[in-house]
C-alpha positions as CSV (number, residue, x, y, z in Angstrom):
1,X,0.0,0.0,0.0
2,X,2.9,2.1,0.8
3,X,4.7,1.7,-2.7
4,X,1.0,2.3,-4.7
5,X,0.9,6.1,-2.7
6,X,4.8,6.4,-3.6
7,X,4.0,6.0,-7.5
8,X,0.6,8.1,-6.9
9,X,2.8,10.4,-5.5
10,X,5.9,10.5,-8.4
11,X,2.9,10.1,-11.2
12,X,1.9,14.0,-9.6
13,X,5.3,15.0,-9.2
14,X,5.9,14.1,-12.8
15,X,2.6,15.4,-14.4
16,X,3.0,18.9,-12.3
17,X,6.2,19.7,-13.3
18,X,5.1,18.9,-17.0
19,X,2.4,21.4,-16.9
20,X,5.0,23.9,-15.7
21,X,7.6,23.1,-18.7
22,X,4.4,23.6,-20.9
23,X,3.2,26.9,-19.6
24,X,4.1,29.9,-21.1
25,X,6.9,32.4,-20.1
26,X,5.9,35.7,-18.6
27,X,8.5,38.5,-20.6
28,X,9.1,41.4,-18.8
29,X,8.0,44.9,-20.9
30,X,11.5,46.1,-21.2
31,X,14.1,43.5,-21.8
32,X,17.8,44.4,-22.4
33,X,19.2,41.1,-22.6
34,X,19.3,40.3,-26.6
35,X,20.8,38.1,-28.4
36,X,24.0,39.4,-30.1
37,X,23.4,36.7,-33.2
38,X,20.2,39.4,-34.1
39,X,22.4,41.7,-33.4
40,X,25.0,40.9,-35.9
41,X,22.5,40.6,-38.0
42,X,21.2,44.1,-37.9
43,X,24.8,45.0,-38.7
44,X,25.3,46.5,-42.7
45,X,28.2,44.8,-43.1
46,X,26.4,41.3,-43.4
47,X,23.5,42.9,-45.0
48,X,25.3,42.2,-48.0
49,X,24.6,38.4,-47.7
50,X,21.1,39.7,-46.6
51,X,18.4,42.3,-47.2
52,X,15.9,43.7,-44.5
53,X,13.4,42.0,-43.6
54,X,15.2,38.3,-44.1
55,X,14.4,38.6,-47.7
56,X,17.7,37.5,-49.4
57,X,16.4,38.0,-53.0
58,X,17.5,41.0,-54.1
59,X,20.8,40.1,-52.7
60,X,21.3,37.1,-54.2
61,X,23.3,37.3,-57.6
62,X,21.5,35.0,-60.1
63,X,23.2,34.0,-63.6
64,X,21.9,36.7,-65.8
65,X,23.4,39.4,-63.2
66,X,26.5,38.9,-64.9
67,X,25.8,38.3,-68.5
68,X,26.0,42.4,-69.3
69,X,29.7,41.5,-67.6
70,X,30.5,39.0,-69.9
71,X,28.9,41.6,-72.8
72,X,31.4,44.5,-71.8
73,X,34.3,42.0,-71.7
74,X,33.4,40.7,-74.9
75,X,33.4,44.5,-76.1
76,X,36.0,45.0,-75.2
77,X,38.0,41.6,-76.5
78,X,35.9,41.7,-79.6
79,X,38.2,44.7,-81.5
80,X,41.7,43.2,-81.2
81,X,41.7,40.1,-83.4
82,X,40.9,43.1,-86.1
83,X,43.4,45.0,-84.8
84,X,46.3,42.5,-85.1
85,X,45.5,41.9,-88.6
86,X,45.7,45.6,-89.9
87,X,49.0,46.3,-87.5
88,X,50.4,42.9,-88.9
89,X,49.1,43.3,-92.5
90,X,50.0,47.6,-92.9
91,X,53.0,48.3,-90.3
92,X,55.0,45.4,-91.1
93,X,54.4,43.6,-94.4
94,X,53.4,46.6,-96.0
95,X,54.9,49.5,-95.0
96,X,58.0,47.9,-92.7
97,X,57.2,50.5,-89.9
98,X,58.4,47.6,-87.0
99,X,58.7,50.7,-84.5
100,X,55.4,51.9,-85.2
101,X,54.1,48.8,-84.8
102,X,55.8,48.3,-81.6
103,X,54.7,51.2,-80.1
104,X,50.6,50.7,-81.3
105,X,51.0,47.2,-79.5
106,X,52.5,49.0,-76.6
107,X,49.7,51.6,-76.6
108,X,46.6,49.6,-76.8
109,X,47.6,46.7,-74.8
110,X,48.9,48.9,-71.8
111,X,45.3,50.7,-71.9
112,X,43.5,47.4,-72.0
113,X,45.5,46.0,-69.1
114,X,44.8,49.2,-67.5
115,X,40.8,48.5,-68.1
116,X,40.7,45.2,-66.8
117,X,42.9,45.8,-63.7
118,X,39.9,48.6,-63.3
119,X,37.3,46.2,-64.0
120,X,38.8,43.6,-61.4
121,X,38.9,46.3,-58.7
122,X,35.2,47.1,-59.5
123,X,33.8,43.3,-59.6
124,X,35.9,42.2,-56.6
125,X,36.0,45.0,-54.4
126,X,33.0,46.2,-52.0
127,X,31.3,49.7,-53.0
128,X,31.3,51.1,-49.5
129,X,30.1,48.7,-46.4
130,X,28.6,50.8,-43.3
131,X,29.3,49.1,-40.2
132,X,27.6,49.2,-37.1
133,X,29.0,52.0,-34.6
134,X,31.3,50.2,-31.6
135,X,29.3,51.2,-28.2
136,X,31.8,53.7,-26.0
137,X,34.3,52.2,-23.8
138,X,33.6,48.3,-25.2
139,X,36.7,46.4,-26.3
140,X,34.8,43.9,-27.0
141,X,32.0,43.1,-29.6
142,X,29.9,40.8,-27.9
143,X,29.8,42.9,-24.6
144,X,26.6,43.6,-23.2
145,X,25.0,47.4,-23.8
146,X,24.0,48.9,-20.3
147,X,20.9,50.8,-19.4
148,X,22.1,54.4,-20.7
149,X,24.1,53.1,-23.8
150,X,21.0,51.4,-24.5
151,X,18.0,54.2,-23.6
152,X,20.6,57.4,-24.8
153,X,22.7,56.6,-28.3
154,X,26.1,58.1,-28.5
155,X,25.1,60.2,-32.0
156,X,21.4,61.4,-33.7
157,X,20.4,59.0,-36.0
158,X,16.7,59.8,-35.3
159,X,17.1,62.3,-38.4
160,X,15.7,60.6,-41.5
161,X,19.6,61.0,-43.5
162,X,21.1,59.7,-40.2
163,X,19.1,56.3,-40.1
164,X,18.1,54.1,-42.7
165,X,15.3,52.4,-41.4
166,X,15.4,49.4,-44.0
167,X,19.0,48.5,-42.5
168,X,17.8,49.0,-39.3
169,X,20.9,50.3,-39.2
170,X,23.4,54.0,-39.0
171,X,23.2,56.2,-42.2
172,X,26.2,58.3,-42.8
173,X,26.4,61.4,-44.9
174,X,26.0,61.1,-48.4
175,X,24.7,57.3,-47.9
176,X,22.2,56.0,-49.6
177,X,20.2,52.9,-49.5
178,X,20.1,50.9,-52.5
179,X,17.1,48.9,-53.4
180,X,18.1,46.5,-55.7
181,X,21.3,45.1,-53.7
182,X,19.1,45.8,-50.4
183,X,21.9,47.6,-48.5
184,X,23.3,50.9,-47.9
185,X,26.4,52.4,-49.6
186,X,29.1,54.9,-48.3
187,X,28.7,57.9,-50.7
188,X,26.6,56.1,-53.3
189,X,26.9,57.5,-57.5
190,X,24.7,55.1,-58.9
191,X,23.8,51.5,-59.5
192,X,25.3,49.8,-62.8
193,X,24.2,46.4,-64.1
194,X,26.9,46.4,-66.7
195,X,29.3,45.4,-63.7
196,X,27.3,42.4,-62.5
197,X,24.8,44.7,-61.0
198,X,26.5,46.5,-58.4
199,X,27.0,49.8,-57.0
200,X,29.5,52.6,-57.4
201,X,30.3,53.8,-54.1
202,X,33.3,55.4,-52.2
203,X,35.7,52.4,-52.7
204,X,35.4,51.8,-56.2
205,X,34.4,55.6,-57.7
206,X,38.1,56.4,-58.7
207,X,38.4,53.0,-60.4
208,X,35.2,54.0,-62.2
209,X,36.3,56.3,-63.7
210,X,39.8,55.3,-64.3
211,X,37.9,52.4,-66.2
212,X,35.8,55.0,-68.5
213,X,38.8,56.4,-68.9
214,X,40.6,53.8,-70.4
215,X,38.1,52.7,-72.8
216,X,37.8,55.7,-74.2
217,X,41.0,56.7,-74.9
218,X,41.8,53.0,-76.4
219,X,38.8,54.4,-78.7
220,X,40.4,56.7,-79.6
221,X,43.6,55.5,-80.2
222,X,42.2,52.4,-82.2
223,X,39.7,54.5,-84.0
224,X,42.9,56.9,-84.7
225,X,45.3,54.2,-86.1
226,X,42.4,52.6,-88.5
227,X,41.7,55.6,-89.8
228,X,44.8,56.6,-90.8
229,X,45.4,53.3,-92.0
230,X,41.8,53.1,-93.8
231,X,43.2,57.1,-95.6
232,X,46.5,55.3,-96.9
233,X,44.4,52.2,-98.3
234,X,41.5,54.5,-100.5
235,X,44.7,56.6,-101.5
236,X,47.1,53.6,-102.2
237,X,44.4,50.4,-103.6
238,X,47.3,48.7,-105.1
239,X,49.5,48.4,-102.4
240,X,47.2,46.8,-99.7
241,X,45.8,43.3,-99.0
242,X,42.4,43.3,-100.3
243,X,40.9,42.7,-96.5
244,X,42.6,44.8,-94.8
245,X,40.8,47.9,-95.6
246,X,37.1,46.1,-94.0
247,X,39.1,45.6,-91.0
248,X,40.5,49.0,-91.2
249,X,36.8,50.0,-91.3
250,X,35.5,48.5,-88.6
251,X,37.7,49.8,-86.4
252,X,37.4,53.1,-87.1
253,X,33.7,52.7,-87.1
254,X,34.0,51.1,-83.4
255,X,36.2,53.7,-82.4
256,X,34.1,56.4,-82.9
257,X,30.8,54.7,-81.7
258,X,32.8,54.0,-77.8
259,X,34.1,57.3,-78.4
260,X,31.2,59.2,-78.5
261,X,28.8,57.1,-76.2
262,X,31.7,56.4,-73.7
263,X,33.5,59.6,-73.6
264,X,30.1,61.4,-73.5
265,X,29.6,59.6,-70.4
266,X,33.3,60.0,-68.9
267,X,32.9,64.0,-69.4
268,X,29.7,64.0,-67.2
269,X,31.5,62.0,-64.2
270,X,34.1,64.6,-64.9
271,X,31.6,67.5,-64.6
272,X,30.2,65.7,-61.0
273,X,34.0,65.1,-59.6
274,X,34.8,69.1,-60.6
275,X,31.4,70.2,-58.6
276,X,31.8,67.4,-56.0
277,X,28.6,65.8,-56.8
278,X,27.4,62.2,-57.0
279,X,25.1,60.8,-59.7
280,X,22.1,60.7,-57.4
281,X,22.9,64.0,-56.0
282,X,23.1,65.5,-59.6
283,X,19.7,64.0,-60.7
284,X,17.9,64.2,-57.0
285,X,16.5,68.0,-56.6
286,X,14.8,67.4,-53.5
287,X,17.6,65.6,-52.2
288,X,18.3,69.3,-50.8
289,X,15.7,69.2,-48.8
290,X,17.5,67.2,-46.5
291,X,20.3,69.3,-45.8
292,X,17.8,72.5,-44.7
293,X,18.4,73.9,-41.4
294,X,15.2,73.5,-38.8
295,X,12.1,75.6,-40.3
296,X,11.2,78.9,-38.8
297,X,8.4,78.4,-36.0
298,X,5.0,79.5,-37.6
299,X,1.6,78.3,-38.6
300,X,3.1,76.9,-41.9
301,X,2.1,72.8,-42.6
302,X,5.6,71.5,-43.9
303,X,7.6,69.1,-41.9
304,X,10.6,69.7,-40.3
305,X,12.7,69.2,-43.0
306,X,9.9,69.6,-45.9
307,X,9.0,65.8,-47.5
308,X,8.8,66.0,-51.1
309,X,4.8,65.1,-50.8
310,X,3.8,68.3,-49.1
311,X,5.5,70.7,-51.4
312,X,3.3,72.3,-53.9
313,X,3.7,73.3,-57.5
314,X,5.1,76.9,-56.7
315,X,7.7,75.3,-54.1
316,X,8.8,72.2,-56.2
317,X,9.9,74.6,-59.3
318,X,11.8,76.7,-56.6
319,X,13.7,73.6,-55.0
320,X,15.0,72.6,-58.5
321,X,16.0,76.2,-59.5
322,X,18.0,76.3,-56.4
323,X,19.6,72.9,-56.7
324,X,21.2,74.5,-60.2
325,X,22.9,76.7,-57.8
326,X,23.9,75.0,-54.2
327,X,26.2,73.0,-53.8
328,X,26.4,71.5,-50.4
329,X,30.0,69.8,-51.3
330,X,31.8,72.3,-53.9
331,X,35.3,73.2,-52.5
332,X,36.9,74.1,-55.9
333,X,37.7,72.0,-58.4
334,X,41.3,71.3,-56.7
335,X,40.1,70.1,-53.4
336,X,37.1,68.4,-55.0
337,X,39.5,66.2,-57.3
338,X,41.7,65.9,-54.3
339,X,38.6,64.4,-52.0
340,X,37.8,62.3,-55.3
341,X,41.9,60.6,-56.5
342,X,43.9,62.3,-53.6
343,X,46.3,60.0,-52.1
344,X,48.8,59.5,-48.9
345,X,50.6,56.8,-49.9
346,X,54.5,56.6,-51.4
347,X,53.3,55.2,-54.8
348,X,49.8,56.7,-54.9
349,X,50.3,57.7,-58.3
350,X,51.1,54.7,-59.7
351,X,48.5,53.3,-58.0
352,X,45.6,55.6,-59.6
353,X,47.5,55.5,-63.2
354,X,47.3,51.2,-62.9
355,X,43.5,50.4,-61.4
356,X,42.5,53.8,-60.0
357,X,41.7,52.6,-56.2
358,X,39.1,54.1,-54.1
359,X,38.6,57.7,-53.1
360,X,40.7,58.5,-49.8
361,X,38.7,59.0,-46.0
362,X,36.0,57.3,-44.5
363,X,33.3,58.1,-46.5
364,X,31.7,58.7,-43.8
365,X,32.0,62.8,-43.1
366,X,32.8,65.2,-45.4
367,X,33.9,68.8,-45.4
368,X,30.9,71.2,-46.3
369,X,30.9,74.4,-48.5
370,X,30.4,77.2,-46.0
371,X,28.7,79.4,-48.7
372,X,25.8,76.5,-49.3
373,X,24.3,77.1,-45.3
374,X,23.1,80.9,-45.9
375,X,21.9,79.7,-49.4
376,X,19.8,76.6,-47.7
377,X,18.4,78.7,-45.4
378,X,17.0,81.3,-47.5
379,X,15.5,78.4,-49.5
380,X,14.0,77.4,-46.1
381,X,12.7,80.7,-45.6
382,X,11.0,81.1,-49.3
383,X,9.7,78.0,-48.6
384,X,7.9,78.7,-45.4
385,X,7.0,82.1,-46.9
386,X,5.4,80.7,-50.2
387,X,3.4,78.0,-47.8
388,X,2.2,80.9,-45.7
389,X,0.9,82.2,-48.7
390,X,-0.7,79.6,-50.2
């Protein structure tokens, strides 16, 4: 009788404490301890492996994200088999020029080294990764936060171009969040899927346009050569091979298409390095609105700073007249093609003339134009005015 109450009694014990594992856990409202995996994971410098919101997608690079990649290097390739032929055929079996043809292999093989090593340095290399702010007086990463580190962040990222609330995560200046790759990028131009869809950021700008650079002038120079190789051939019929001169006129025509759609598009990135702009900057109007000091108090409707939204038709054509004229960044062409290819290093030059690099600094701060803040803020004021008036 004694054992049946002593199982009774562990069948209770056992059931009670079952019922307990099963219930659920009471969580306190404010809970501090988190888990630093989630953490890590808010961090921009893995949101390159994932986008917000755990959807991977747009991260992700598929196949066809580098098939206009394999189209430029083919564009690139595609010229020189017709080259060879017309340097071989004209330099040295016809004319005998063995130093001019020397120094056209030279030439055009030094620029297309120069375009790949570019190219490399754009594929391989990340745009601009923004990492996570270290917490004040942690040597470690995995060190817990306490309460004021937690309740009172070291710097404002409540302002809408201090925090990127995709990333869940700090927004430098000049930072912008890119929705295709689903991550933010130090000093963002603009995304290109020519280069297996990625960005052009702070890190890889100068190499950019050290790649547009390139192509163009090996345009140029191949355009150059055929040309003056397709004038000898209509002048002296006779004395050429009879294929030479198609070749001869391929070239040039190639030459002057990349020369004209290329270079077109190098002098425009030369026009933004000269006026310290970015691509997005350049084409963005509004994106001034961001950089308006706080609004005069009054009975005007427009947040604090104006949202594109609320502006109306009178206030929208002012914003882009004055972004023809402000220029939050402009320090002179010097200092602005100093901020853009400056460099520290002993063999900085070489460096820019091989692959062009990335733009020295952080990418994170930036000197301002001092003349641009009494221009903002009379656009603030004409703005509050002309909403006052409406």
């Amino acid at each position: 009788m004694q054992c049946f109450y002593d199982l009774q009694d562990l069948e209770r014990i056992i059931l009670n404490s079952t019922k307990s594992a099963m219930a659920p856990r009471r969580l306190p409202l404010l809970n501090f301890e988190f888990d630093m995996q989630s953490r890590n994971a808010l961090s921009p410098a893995n949101s390159s492996s994932s986008s917000p919101g755990g959807d991977d997608r747009t991260s992700v690079k598929r196949w066809y994200h580098y098939v206009p990649l394999c189209v430029v290097v083919l564009l690139i390739l595609a010229p020189h088999p017709s080259l060879l032929f017309m340097l071989v055929d004209f330099h040295l079996m016809t004319m005998g020029q063995t130093y001019a043809f020397g120094i056209h292999i030279f030439v055009t093989y030094t620029l297309t080294f120069c375009a790949f090593s570019s190219l490399i340095v754009l594929i391989a290399r990340d745009p601009g990764p923004v990492t996570m702010p270290k917490p004040l007086g942690s040597t470690d990463a995995d060190d817990d936060l306490d309460l004021n580190e937690a309740l009172m962040p070291s710097e404002d990222y409540s302002h809408p171009s201090k925090w990127c609330r995709r990333c869940c995560a700090p927004k430098p200046e000049r930072t912008h969040h890119c929705t295709i790759c689903g991550r933010c990028v130090l000093k963002m131009d603009h995304h290109c899927p020519w280069l297996a869809s990625k960005c052009i950021g702070h890190r890889t700008y100068p190499a950019f346009v050290h790649f547009l650079t390139c192509i163009t002038f090996l345009a140029i120079y191949i355009g150059f050569v055929a040309g003056s190789a397709l004038i000898y051939a209509f002048n002296n019929p006779l004395a050429v091979n009879e294929y030479t001169p198609i070749h001869e006129m391929a070239l040039a025509f190639a030459g002057a298409v990349f020369t004209l759609v290329i270079g077109s598009f190098l002098c425009y990135h030369l026009y933004l390095i000269s006026t310290n702009q970015t691509t997005l900057e350049n084409v963005t109007p509004f994106i001034l609105l961001r950089y308006l000091p706080p609004l005069p108090l009054g009975s005007h409707g427009l947040s604090d700073p104006p949202l594109e939204p609320e502006l109306s038709y009178e206030q929208r054509g002012l914003v882009r007249e004055a972004h023809g004229y402000i220029r939050p960044y402009d320090l002179g062409w010097r200092k602005n093609w100093a901020q853009a290819f400056g460099w520290k290093r002993k063999y900085g030059l070489l460096f820019r003339l091989i692959c062009g690099g990335s733009s020295p600094g952080n990418g994170k701060s930036f000197p301002r134009n001092p003349k641009s803040d009494e221009l903002l803020a009379r656009l603030a004021k004409e703005l509050v005015d002309m909403d006052l008036d409406a």
